[in-house]
C-alpha positions as CSV (number, residue, x, y, z in Angstrom):
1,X,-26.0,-128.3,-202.7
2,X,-25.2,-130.4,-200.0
3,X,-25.7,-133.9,-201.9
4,X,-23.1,-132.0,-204.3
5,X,-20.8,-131.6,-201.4
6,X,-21.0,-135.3,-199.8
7,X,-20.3,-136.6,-203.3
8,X,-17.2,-134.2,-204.0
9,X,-16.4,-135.0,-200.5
10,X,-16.6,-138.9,-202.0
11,X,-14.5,-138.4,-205.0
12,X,-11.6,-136.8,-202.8
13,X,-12.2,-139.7,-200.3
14,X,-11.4,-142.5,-203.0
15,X,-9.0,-140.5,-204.9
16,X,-6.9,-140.0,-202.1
17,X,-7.6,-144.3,-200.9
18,X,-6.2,-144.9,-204.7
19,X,-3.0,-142.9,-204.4
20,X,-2.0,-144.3,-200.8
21,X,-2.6,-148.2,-202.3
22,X,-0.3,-147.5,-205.2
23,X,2.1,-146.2,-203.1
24,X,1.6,-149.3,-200.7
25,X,2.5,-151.6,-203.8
26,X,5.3,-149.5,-205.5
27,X,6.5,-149.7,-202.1
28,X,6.6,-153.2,-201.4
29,X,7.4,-153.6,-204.9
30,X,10.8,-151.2,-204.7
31,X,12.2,-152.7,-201.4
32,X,11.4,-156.4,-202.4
33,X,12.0,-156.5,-205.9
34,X,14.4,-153.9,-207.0
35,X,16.5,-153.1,-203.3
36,X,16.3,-156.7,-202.3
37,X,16.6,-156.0,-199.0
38,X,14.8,-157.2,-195.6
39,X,13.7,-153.9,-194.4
40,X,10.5,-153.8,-192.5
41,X,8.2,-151.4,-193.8
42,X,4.7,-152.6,-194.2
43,X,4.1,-149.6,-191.0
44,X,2.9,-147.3,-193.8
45,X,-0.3,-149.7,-194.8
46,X,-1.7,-148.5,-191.5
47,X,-2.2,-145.6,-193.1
48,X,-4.8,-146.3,-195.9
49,X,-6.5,-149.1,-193.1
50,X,-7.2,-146.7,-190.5
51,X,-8.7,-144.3,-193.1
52,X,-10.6,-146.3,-194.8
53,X,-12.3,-147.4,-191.4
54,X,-12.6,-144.1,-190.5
55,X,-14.1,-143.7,-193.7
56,X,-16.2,-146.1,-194.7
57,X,-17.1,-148.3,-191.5
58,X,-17.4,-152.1,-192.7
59,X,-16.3,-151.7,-195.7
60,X,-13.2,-150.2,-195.3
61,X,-12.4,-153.5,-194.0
62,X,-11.7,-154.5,-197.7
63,X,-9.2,-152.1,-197.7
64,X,-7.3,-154.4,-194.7
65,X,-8.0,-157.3,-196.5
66,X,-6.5,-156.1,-200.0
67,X,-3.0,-155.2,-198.4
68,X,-3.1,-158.6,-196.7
69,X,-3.4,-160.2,-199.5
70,X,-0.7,-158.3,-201.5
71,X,1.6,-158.4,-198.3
72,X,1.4,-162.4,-198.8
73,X,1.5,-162.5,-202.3
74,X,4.4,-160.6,-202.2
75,X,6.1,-163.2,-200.1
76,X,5.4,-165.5,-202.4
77,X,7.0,-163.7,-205.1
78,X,9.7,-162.3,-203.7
79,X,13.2,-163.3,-204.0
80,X,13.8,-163.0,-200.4
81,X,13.6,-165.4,-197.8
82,X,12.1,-164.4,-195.3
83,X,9.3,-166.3,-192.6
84,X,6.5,-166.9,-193.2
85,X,4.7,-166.8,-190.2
86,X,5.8,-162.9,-189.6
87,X,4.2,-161.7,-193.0
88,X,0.6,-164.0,-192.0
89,X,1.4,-162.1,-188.5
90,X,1.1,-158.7,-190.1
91,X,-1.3,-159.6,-192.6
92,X,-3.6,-160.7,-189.7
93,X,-2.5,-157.5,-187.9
94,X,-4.0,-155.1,-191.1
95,X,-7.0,-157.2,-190.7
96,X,-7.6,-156.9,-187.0
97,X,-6.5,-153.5,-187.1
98,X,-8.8,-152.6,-190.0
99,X,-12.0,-154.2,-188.4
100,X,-11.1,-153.4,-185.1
101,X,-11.4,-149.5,-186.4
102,X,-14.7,-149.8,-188.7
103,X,-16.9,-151.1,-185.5
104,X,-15.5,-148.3,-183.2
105,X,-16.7,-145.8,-186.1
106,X,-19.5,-147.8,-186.6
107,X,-20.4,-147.4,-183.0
108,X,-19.4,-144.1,-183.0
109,X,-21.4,-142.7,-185.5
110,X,-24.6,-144.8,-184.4
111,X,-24.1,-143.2,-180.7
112,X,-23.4,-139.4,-182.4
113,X,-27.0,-139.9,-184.3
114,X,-28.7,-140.7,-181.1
115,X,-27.1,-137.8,-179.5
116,X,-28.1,-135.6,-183.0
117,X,-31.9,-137.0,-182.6
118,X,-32.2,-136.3,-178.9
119,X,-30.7,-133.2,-178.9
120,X,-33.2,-131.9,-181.8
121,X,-36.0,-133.2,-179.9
122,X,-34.8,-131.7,-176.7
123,X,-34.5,-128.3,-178.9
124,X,-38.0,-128.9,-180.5
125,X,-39.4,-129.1,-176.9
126,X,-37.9,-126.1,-175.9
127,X,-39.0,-123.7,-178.4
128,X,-42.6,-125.6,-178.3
129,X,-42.5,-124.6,-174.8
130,X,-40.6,-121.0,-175.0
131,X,-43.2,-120.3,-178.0
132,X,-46.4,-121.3,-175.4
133,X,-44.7,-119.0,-173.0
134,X,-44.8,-116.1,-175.4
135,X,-48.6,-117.2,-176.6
136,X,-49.8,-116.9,-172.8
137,X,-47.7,-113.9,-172.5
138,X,-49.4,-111.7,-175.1
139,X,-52.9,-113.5,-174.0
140,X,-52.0,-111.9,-170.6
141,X,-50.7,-109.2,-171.7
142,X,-53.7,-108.4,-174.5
143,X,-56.8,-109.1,-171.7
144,X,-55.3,-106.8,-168.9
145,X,-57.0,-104.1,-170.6
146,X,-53.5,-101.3,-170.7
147,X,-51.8,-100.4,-173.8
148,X,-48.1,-102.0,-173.3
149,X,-45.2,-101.8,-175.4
150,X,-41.5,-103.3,-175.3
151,X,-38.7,-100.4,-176.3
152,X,-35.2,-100.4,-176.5
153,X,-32.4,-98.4,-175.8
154,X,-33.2,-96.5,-178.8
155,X,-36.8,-95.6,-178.0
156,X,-37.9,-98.2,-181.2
157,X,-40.5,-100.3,-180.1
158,X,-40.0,-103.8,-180.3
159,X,-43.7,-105.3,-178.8
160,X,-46.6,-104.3,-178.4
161,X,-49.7,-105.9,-177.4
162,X,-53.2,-105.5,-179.5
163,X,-54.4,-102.6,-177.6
164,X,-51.2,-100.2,-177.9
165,X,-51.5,-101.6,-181.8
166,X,-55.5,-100.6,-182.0
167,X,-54.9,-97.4,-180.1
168,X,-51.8,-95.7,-180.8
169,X,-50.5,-97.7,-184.1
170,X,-47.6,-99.2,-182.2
171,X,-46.0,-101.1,-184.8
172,X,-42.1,-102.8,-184.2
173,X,-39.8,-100.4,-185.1
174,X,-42.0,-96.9,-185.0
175,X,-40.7,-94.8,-182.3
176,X,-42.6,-94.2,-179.2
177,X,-42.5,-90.7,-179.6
178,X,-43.9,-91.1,-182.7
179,X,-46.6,-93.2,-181.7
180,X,-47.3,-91.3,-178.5
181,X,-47.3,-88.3,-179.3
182,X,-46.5,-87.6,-183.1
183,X,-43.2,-85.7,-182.6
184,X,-40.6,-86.3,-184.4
185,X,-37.6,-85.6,-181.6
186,X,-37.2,-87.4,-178.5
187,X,-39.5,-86.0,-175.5
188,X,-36.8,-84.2,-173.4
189,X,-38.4,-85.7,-169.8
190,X,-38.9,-89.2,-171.3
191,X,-39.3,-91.2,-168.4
192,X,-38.6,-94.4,-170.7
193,X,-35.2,-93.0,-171.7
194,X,-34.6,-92.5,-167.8
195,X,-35.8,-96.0,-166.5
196,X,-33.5,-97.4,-169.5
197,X,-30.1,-95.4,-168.1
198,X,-31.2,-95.2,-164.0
199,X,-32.7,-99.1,-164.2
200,X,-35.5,-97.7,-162.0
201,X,-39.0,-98.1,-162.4
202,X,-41.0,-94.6,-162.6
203,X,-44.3,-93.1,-163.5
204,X,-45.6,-90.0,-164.6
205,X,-48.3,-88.2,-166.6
206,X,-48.1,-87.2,-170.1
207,X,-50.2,-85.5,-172.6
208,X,-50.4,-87.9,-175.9
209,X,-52.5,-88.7,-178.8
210,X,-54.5,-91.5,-180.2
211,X,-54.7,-93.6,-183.3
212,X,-57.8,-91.2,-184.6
213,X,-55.9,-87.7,-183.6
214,X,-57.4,-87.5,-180.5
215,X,-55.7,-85.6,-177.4
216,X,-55.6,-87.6,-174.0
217,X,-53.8,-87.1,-171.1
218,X,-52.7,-90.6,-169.5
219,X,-50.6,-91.8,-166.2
220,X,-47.4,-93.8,-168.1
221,X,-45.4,-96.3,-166.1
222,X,-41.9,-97.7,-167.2
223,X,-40.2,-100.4,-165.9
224,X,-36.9,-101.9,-167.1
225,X,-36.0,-105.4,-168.2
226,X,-32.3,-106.6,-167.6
227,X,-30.6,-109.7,-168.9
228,X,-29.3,-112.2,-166.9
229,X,-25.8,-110.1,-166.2
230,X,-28.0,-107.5,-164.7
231,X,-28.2,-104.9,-167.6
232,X,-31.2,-103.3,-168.4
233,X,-31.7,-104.4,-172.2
234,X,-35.3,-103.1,-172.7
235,X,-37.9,-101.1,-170.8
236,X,-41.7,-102.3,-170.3
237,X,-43.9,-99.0,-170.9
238,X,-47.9,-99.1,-170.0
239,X,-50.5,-97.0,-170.1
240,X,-54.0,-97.2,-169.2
241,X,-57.2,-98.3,-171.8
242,X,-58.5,-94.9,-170.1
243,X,-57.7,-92.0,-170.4
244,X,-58.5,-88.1,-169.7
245,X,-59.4,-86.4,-173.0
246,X,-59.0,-82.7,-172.5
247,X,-57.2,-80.9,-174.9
248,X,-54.1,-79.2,-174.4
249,X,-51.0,-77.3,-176.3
């Protein structure tokens, strides 16, 4: 798809180059040969020079070079007389003109690659390093021996570590309710909702139930997360490997 777009790009690039060099040679063509007149108005090759510099680099130099040629030819030709030396002096000047433009693109485009390419590798470092962050993070966060999940505002967890996963089935996007306690409402003291509106860090124990159906009583902690603004954005819950199995309802 994109090798289809750089070509159709290609096709408009020349088609347009072809219609601005007629329209350079019907115009010296009408002023010279049909009006006659002295009239300066070669200003519109720049046109078709610049672009095809812009364009093409180096070889949109030929480009310069043909409207050069056809501005002296023309002299030659034409029934006026006019000097000499100002036609080679705008000849010359579509040729500097034209070159002058192709190396500043040239340049141009070799300094915006260098930029690309160091800019990707500064971007593959970061997320090499951002992505050994997160490995040392759950390593951390898997041998401290508490079940921890990530939840957000909604109560849907969003990470958990491999103990919360082994215990409680805390899979991204099961509500902790759910995987708490099996309920299917919100619990009406949920001190996770609370940390996420107050911003405070609280603890509190809580009856719940295990992967297997087992009925536990455990000491939860909640702590919030805020971005760099200052909003909380997510609350940290843990709870303890042990707990107090008693039952209760």
């Amino acid at each position: 798809m994109r090798q289809k777009r750089l070509e159709l790009g290609e096709s408009y690039k020349i088609t347009v180059m072809v219609f601005l060099l007629i329209f350079c040679l019907l115009a010296t063509f009408y002023f010279q040969f049909i009006l006659k007149i002295e009239i300066i108005f070669t200003h519109i090759f720049y046109v078709p020079i610049i672009l095809a510099g812009l364009w093409w680099s180096r070889k949109g130099i030929a480009v310069a070079v043909f409207l050069a040629l056809l501005l002296l030819i023309s002299h030659v030709l034409s029934p006026l007389d006019t000097p000499l030396d100002a036609d080679v002096t705008r000849a010359l000047m579509f040729v500097i003109v034209g070159t002058v433009v192709s190396i500043l693109n040239e340049k141009w485009q070799i300094l915006e690659d260098k930029l690309s390419k160091t800019l990707e590798h500064r971007v593959e470092e970061r997320t090499g390093e951002l992505r050994e962050a997160q490995e040392k993070q759950r390593a951390i966060l898997d041998g401290i021996g508490d079940a921890v999940i990530v939840l957000d505002r909604d109560q849907n967890v969003t990470w958990s570590n491999e103990i919360a996963v082994n215990q409680y089935g805390a899979v991204n996007g099961r509500k902790c309710y759910e995987t708490y306690k099996w309920l299917k409402e919100p619990c009406p003291d949920c001190i996770a909702r609370e940390t996420y509106v107050n911003g405070v860090a609280m603890t509190a124990e809580e009856p719940g139930i295990l992967k297997d159906g087992t009925q536990v009583h455990f000491i939860v902690s909640c702590s919030p997360v805020r971005n760099s603004e200052g909003k909380v954005v997510s609350v940290v819950r843990g709870t303890p490997r042990h707990h107090r199995a008693e039952a209760y309802g």
